[in-house]
N, C-alpha and C positions, 0 to 999 in steps of 0.2 A: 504494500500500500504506500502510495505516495505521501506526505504528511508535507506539507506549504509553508515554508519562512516566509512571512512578511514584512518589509522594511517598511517604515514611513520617511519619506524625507521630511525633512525641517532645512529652514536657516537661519543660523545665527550669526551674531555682529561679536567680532570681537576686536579687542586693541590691538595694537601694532605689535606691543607688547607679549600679549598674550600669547599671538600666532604663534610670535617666533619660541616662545616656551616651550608651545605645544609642537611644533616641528621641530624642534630640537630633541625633544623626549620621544616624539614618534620614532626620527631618527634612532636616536641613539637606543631603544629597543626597538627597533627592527620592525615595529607597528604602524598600523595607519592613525592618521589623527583623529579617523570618523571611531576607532576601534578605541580607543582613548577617552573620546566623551562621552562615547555609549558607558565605557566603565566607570567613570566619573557620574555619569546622572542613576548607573544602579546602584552605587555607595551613598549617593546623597537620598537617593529616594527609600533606601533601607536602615534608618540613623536607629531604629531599636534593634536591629541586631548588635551595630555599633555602640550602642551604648551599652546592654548589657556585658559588652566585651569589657568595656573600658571602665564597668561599676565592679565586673568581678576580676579586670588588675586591680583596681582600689582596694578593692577586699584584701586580693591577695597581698595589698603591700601594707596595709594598716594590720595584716594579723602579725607578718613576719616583723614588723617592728614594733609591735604591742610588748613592754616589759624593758625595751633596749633604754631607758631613760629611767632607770628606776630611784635616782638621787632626786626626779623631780618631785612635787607634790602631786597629790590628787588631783584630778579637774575642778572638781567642785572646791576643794581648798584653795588652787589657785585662784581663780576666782573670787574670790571672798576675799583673797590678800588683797587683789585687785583694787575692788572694792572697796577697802578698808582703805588702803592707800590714796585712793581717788576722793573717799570723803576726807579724810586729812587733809588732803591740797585744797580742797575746797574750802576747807574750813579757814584754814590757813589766809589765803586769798581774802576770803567775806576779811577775817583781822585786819589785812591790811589794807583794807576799804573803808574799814570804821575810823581808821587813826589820821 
């Protein structure tokens, strides 16, 4: 059985810039530029695959460095220092508005 590709043509405007990026990349792998932005528009139009990629590197890199900082404080403690420190300045400041 015969089974049918069908292409659609389009046209698009690009900068002077651009072209030469993109014929330079065609170039240098060996590719057409129409074979380029087809690949380009099915990465852009499939961004939750991309994303779930890019959330489970984040994963994997916030577990492997979970524990490597352990002279810090807690989060929630930092914070609070934070905090405590920010109302001092503050405090500080209103003083030397009153004088």
């Amino acid at each position: 059985m015969y089974a049918s590709y069908i292409m659609h043509r389009t046209q698009i405007y690009l900068s002077d810039e651009q072209e030469r990026a993109l014929a330079d990349r065609a170039e240098r792998l060996g590719r057409t530029k129409s074979a380029l932005i087809r690949e380009a528009i099915d990465r852009y139009l499939e961004p939750a695959a991309a994303e779930q990629t890019a959330l489970a590197r984040l994963r994997t890199a916030v577990a492997e460095a979970h524990g490597c900082a352990s002279y810090l404080p807690a989060g929630e403690r930092y914070v609070e220092d934070l905090r405590a420190a920010d109302r001092e300045r503050a405090r500080e400041l209103d003083e030397r508005r009153e004088r």
